[in-house]
N, C-alpha and C positions, 0 to 999 in steps of 0.2 A: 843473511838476515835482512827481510826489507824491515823500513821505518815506515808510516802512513803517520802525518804530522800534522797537526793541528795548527792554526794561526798564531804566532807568538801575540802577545801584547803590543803594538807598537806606540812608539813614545808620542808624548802630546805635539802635539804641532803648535801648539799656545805658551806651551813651558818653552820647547825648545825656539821659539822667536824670542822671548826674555832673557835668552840664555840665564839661566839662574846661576847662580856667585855658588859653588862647591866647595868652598873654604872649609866651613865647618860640618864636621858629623856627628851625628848625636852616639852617644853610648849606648843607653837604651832602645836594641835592636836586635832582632831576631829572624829568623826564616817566620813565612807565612804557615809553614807547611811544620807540624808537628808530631804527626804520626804516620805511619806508614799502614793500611791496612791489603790484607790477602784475601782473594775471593776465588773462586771457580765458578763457570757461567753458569753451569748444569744443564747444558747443552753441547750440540755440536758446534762446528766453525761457522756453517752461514746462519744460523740461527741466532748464535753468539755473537758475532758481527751485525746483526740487523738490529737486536736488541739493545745493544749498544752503541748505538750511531740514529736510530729512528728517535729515540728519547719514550718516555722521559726519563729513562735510567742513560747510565754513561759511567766511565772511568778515565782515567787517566791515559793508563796503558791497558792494551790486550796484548795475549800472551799466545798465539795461534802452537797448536797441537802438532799437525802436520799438512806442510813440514812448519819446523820449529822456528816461529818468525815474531818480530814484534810490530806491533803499532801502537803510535799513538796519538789517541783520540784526542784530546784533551790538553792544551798547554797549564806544567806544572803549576806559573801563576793564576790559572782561572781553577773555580771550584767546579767539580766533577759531583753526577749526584750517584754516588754508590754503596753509602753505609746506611738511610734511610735512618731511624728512630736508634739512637746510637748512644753507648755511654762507658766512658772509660775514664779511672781514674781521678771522678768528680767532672769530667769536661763530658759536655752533651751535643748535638746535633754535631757530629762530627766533618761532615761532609768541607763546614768553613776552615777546619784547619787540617786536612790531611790528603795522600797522596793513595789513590785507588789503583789497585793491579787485577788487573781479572783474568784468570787462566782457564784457558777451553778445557774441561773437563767435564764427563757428563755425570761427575757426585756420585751420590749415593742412591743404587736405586733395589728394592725388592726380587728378594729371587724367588722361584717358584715355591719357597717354601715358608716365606714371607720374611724373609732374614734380608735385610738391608745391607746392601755389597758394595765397597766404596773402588771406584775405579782406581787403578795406575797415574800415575801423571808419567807421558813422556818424556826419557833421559836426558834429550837435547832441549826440551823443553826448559826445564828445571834450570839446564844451565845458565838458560838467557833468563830465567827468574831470579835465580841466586844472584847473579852481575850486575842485574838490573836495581835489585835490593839494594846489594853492597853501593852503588853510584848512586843512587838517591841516599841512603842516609849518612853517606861519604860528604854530599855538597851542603845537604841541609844540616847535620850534625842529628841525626835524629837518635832519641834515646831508645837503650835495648828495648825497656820495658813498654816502649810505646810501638813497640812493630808487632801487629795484632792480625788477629785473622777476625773473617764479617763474625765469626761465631765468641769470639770475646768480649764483641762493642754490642752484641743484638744476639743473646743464647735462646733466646725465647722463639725466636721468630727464625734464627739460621744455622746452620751447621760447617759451612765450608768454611775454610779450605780443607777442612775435615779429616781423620787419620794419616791419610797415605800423602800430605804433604810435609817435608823433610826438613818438619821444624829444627831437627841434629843439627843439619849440616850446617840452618845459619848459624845457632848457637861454636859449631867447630870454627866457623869463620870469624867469632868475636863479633857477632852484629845480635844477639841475644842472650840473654841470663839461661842457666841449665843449673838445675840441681846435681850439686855433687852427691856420685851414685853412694859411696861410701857412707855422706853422714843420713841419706836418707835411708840404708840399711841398719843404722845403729838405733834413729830413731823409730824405724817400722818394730825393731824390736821391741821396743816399749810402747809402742802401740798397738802391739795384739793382743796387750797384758790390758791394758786398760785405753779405750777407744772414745775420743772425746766427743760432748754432745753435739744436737745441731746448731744450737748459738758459735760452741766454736768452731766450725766448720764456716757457717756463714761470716763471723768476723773475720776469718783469715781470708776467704775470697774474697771479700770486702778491700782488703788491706790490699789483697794483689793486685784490685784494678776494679772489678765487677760491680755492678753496680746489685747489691742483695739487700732486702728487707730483711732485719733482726728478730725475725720472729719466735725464732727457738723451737720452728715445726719442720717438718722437711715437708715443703710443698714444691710444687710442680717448676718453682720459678729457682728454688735453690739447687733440685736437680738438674734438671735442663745447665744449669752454670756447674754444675760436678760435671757432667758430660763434657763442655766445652773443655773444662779444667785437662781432661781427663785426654780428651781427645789432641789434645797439642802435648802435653808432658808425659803420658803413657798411653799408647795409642794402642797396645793391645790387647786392654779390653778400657771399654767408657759407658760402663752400666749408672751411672749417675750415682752407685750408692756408694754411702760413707764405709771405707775398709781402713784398713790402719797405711796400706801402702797410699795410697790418696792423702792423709794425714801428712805421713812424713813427705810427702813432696812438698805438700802444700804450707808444713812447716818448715824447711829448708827454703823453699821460694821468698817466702816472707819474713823471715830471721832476717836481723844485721849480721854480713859477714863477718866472720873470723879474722881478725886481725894478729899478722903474722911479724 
């Protein structure tokens, strides 16, 4: 695995002649860095690499295909610009507080029959994804709910890291929230008897993060976000429309847990 590493921050040359008194540290403190977001370049490796080092786009880390290798662009302290017009959770231009990953993949592209076909991500790849994951929001403390892919902060405008990335496996690793399969089978039951409207559909995407207008219509901007929904917590099939299995995910994700 190489590294290609970016300049760290180096310390003031002004502070460190004052030598500053380190006595005291305040309480109120936090990492800079609050989200984790996942991208694929939709490109190959030199393409991917030039893109991301020419500017004005950037990331943190890239995630090279073959062979399976990392760099990184970007030191954690400095902002990377990779989520562009962003919104999660009430927090907007993302790029100031969060940790970019871009993985060589060439997405989603049209097959001769006009059906959009999302490529593989390589095995060994993955691995140095998942590690990488797990070590950033290991140092940062980052929460589950905020390790997001470009198409949860930006539905309108993006798709990746798109089906065939193995949102499971973070979840089995304890670094993401999953719907437990069982109470979303109990509640699909009751919602193929009765299918709730688009206001509540849009409040509970609302509540999981997205940013949706309450409109009470199914327009182009609440589907596009059922896609994304769809496409990270059931990735085999993400037609954007409201079904009852969409429901009970969507209502298990966003319930308070069970208290045992």
């Amino acid at each position: 695995m190489s590294l290609l590493t970016a300049c760290a921050t180096a310390p003031s040359e002004f502070v460190s002649a004052l030598n500053p008194d380190r006595t005291y540290t305040a309480q109120s403190q936090d990492s800079r860095v609050q989200f984790l977001v996942l991208h694929y370049t939709w490109g190959d490796w030199p393409s991917s690499l030039k893109i991301l080092t020419g500017g004005p786009v950037s990331s943190h880390y890239l995630v090279r295909d073959k062979p399976a290798e990392l760099y990184q662009l970007v030191d954690e302290s400095r902002r990377s610009f990779h989520a562009g017009v962003s919104s999660w959770q009430g927090s907007t231009t993302l790029n100031h507080s969060s940790i970019g990953i871009e993985i060589v993949n060439p997405g989603g592209r049209p097959d001769p029959g006009g059906i959009v076909r999302f490529a593989d991500y390589e095995p060994e790849q993955m691995e140095i994804v998942l590690k990488l994951v797990a070590d950033i929001v290991k140092r940062h403390k980052i929460r589950p709910d905020r390790i997001v892919g470009h198409s949860d902060i930006a539905p309108t405008r993006k798709v990746d890291p798109g089906p065939k990335f193995p949102w499971k496996r973070l979840a089995d690793m304890g670094l993401i929230h999953w719907p437990d399969a069982a109470m979303v089978a109990t509640k699909k039951a009751a919602y193929d008897t009765a299918l709730p409207d688009v206001k509540w559909f849009q409040a509970r995407l609302q509540k999981h993060g997205f940013l949706v207008s309450q409109t009470g219509e199914m327009d182009k901007l609440t589907r596009d976000v059922l896609v994304a929904f769809q496409m990270k917590y059931r990735p085999a099939k993400y037609d954007g429309a409201m079904d009852a299995e969409t429901a009970a995910i969507l209502d298990v994700m966003t319930s308070p847990p069970i208290m045992k």
